[in-house]
C-alpha positions as semicolon CSV with decimal commas, in nm:
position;residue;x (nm);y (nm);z (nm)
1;X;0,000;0,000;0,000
2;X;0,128;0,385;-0,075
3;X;0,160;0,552;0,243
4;X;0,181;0,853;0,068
5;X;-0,125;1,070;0,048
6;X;-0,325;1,088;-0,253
7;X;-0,403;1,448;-0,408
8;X;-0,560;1,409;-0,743
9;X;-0,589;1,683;-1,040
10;X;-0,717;1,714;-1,397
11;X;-0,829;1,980;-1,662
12;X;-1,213;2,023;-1,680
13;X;-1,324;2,288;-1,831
14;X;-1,713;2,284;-1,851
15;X;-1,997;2,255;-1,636
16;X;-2,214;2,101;-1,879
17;X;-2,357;1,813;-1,672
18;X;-2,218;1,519;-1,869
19;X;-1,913;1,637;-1,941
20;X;-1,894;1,729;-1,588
21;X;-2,017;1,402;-1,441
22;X;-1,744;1,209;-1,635
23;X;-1,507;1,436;-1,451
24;X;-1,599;1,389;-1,163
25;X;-1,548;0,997;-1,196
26;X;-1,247;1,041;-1,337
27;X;-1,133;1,275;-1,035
28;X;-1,249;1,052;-0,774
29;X;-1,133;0,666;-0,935
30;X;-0,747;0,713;-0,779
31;X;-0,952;0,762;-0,458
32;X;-1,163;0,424;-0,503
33;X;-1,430;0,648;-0,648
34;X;-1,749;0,776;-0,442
35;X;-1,799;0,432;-0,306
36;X;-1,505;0,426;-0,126
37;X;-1,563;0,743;0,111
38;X;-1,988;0,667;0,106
39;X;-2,188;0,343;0,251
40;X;-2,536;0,243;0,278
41;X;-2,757;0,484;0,436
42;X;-2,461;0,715;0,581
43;X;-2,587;1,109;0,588
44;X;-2,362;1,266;0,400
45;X;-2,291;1,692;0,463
46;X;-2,234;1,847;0,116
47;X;-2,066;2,173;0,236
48;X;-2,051;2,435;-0,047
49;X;-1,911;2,789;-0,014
50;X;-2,238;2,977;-0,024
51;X;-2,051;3,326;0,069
52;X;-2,331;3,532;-0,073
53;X;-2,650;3,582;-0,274
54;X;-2,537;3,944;-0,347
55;X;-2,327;3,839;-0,657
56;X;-2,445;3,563;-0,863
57;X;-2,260;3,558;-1,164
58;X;-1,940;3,621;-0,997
59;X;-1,790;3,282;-0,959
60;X;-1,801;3,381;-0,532
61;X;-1,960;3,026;-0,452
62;X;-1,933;2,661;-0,575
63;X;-2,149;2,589;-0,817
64;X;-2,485;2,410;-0,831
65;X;-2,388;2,207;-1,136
66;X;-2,091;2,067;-0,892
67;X;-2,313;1,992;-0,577
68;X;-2,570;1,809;-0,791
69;X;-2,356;1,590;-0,989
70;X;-2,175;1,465;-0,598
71;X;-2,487;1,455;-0,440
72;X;-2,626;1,204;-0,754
73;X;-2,285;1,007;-0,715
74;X;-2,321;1,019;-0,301
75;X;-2,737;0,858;-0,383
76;X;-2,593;0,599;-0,642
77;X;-2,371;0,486;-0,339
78;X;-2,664;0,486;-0,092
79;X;-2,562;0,805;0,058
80;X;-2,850;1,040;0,193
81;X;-2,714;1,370;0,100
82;X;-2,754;1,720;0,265
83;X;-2,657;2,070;0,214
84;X;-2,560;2,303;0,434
85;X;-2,363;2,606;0,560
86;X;-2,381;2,918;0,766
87;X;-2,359;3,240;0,545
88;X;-2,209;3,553;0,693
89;X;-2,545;3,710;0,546
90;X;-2,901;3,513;0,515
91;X;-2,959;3,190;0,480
92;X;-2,811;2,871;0,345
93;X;-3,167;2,845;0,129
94;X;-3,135;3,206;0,053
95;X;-2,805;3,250;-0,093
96;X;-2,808;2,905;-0,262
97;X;-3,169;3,001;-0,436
98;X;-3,006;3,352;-0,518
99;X;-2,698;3,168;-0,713
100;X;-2,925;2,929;-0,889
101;X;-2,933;2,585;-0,698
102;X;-3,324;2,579;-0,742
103;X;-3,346;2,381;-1,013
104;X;-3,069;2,177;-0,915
105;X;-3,176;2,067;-0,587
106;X;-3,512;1,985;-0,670
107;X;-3,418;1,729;-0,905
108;X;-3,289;1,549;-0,615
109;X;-3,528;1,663;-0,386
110;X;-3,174;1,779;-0,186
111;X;-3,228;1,909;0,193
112;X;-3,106;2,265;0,297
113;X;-3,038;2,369;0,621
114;X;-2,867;2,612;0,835
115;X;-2,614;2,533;1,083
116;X;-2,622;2,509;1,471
117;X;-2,368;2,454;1,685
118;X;-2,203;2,388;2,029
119;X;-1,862;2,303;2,172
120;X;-1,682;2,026;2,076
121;X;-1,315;1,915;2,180
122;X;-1,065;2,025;1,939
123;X;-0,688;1,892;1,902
124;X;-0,577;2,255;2,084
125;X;-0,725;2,305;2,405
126;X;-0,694;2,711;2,346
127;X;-0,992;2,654;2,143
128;X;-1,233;2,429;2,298
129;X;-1,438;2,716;2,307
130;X;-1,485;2,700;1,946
131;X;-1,827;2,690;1,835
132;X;-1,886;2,380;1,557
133;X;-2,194;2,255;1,380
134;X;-2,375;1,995;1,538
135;X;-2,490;1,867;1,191
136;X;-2,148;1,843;1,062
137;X;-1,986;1,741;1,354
138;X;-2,259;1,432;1,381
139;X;-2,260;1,380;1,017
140;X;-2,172;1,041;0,906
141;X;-1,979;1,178;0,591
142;X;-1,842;1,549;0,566
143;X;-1,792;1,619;0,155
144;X;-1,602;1,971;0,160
145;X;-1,726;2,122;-0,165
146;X;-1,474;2,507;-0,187
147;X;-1,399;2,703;-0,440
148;X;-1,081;2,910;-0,520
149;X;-1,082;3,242;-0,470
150;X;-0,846;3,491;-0,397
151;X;-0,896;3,620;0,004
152;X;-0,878;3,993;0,062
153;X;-0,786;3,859;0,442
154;X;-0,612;3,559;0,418
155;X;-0,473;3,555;0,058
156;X;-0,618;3,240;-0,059
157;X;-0,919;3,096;0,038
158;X;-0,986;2,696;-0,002
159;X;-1,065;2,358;0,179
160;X;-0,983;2,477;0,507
161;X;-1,102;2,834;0,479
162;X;-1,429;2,688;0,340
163;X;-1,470;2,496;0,682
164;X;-1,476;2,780;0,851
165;X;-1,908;2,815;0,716
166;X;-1,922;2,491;0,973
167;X;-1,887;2,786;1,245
168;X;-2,269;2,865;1,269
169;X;-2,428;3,195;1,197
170;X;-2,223;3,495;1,410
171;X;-1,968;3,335;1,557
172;X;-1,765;3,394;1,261
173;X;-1,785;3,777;1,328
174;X;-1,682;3,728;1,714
175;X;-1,393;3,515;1,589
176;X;-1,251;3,790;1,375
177;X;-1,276;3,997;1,667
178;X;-1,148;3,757;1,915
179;X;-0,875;3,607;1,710
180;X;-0,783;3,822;1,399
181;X;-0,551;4,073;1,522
182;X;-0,326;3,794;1,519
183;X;-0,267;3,627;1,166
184;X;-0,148;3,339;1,264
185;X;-0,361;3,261;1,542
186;X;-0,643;3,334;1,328
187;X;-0,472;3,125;1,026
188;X;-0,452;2,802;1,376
189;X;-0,810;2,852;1,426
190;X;-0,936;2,818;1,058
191;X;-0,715;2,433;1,092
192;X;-0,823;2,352;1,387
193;X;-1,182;2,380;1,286
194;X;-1,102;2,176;0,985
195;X;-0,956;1,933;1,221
196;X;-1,236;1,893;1,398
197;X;-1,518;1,864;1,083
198;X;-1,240;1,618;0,950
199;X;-1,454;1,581;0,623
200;X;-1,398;1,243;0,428
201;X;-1,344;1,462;0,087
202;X;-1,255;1,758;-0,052
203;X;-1,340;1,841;-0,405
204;X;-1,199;2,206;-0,481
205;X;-1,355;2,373;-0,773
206;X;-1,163;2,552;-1,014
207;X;-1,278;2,540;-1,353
208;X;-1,405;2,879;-1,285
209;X;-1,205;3,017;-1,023
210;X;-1,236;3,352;-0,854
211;X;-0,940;3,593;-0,882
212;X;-0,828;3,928;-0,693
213;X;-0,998;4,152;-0,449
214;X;-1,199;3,816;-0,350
215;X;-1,364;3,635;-0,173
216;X;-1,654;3,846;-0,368
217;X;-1,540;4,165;-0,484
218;X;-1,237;3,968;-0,798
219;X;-1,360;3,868;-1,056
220;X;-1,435;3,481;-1,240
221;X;-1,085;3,319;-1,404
222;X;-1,116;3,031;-1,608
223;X;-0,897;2,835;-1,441
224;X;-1,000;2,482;-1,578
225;X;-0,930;2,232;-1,275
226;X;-1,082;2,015;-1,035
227;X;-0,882;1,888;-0,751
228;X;-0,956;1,595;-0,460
229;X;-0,772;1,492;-0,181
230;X;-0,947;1,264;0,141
231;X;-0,643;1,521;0,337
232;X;-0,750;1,900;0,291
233;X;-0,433;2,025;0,391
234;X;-0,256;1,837;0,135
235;X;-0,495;1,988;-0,115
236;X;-0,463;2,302;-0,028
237;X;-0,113;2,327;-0,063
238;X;-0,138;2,137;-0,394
239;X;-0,354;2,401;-0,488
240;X;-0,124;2,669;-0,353
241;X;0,171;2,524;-0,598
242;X;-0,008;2,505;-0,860
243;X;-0,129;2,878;-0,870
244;X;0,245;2,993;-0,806
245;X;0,180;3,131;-0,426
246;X;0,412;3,167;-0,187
247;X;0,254;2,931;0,148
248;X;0,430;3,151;0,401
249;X;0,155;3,436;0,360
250;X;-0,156;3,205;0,354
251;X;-0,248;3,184;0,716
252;X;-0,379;2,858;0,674
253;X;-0,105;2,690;0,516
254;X;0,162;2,901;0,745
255;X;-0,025;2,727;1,032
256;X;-0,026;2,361;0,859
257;X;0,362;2,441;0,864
258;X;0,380;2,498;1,196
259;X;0,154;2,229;1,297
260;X;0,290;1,965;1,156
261;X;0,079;1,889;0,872
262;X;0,237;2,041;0,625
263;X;0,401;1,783;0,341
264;X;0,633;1,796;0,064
265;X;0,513;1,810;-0,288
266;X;0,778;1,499;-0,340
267;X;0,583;1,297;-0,099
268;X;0,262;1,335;-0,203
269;X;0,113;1,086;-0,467
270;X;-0,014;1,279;-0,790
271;X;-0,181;0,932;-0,989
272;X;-0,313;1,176;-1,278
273;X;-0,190;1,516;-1,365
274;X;0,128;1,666;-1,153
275;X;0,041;2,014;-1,017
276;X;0,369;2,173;-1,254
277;X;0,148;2,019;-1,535
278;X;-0,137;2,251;-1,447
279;X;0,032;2,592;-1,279
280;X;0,000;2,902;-1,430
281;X;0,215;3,227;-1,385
282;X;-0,096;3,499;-1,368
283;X;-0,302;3,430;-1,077
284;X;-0,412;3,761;-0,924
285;X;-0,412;3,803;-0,550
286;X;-0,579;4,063;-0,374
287;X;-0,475;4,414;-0,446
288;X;-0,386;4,493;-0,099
289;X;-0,437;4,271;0,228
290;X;-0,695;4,409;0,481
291;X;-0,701;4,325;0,860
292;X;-0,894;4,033;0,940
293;X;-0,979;4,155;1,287
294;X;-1,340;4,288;1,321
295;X;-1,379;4,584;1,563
296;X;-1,674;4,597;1,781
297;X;-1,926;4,895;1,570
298;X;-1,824;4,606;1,282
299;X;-1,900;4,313;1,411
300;X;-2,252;4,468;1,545
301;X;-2,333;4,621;1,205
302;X;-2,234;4,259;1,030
303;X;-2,476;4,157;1,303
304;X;-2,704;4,370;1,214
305;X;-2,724;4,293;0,786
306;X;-2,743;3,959;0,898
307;X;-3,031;3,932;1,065
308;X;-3,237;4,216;0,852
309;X;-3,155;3,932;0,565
310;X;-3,227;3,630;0,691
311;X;-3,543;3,783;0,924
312;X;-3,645;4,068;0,722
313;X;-3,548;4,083;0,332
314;X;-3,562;3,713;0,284
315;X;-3,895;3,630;0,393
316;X;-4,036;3,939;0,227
317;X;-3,938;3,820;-0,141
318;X;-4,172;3,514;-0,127
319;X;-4,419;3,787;-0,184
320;X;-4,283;3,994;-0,458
């Protein structure tokens, strides 16, 4: 058996369903394929990044096209798939409907919810106070379904940062706050959360990517590449490579480093395409880094949007 870990890449360039679903296969065969991660009658947590409903269009969350085509392959295994997530603003419903999941999850008849959470033990005792998601801390199977983006905050943004939506509704906000005026203990956090959701798989999408002054405000790059690893830390520095950025100034990595689960390109097992096959030379980071720390008139304002969205504006447009 390889004791190496497994991080596996191709080109796909289309989210046309078929050509998309073949993908996918192909992606997830060096893994043992869908069947491998999924049994009989496991709930499965499909965990998109559903940043926002404000920019559809924008390549700022996964796509539906993505999250249907797993949640089919998690049913053909005998999987019972969810989604779910805790926007900074709204609802999990409200920003997927907003980027066009509609029509997508009612062809599977696919559950959304909203996250809740409570403490759970984490590998650092300095953050046992960490609020997680019950439902994807007692999920059978946690499928990690991030996009890349460029992070106005943190650089990058992908497996692990897209964890982060397992910390339920404001919490996030009072994390900046609590934890951000300190990069790298923000940047321990974000993998200590992963750590703790431990999802099964990560399947990164990139065949749109999002580039810049992200995680909303870049703009889409046709990237062209899909990316799976059962280790999200040795995906995201795959990933990381392959885009040509330094690891030292993406919290999340930096902290992988630190914590021991950082590994070598050489000693990870690439069974289809090598990330030097697929790097580019243009990717465009954020213009300029901002703070990640929230101050307290931000943190009540985010407060604030939030719950006029999810409360307010969201339940009013099933009249209009």
């Amino acid at each position: 058996m390889n004791p190496n870990p497994i991080v596996s890449l191709i080109r796909a360039d289309s989210y046309e369903l078929e050509s998309l679903q073949n993908n996918i296969a192909k992606l997830l065969a060096p893994l043992g394929g869908m069947a491998a991660i999924v049994k009989m009658g496991d709930r499965v947590l499909l965990k998109p990044n559903l940043l926002t409903g404000a920019r559809p269009g924008k390549e700022c969350t996964t796509r539906p096209e993505l999250v249907y085509v797993v949640a089919k392959m998690v049913m053909e295994a005998g999987g019972k798939p969810f989604l779910g997530d805790s926007p900074a603003f709204g609802t999990a419903k409200g920003v997927a409907l907003a980027n066009g999941y509609l029509p997508w999850i009612e062809k599977l008849n696919l559950p959304i919810i909203d996250f809740h959470g409570q403490r759970y033990q984490t590998e650092a005792q300095e953050f046992n106070h960490l609020l997680l998601s019950t439902e994807a801390m007692e999920a059978d199977v946690v499928i990690n379904l991030p996009k890349i983006k460029s992070h106005m905050q943190l650089t990058l943004t992908m497996g692990v940062k897209n964890l982060f939506g397992c910390v339920p509704g404001k919490m996030k906000a009072w994390w900046h706050m609590e934890a951000g005026k300190d990069s790298a203990r923000f940047g321990q956090m974000l993998v200590e959360t992963a750590r703790a959701i431990n999802p099964a798989l990560t399947i990164v999408d990139g065949i749109i990517a999002h580039e810049g002054n992200g995680p909303s405000g870049g703009e889409p790059r046709q990237l062209g590449v899909l990316g799976a690893a059962g280790n999200v830390f040795t995906l995201d520095c795959a990933i990381a490579h392959l885009l040509k950025v330094d690891p030292s100034i993406v919290p999340t990595i930096a902290a992988c480093q630190r914590l021991g689960l950082w590994v070598d390109l050489d000693s990870i097992d690439f069974p289809l395409l090598q990330p030097d096959e697929l790097q580019i030379d243009d990717w465009r980071l954020p213009d300029t880094l901002m703070p990640i720390d929230f101050g307290m008139p931000r943190v009540l304002k985010s407060t604030f949007k939030h719950f006029y969205i999810r409360f307010i504006k969201e339940p009013m447009s099933a009249y209009l």
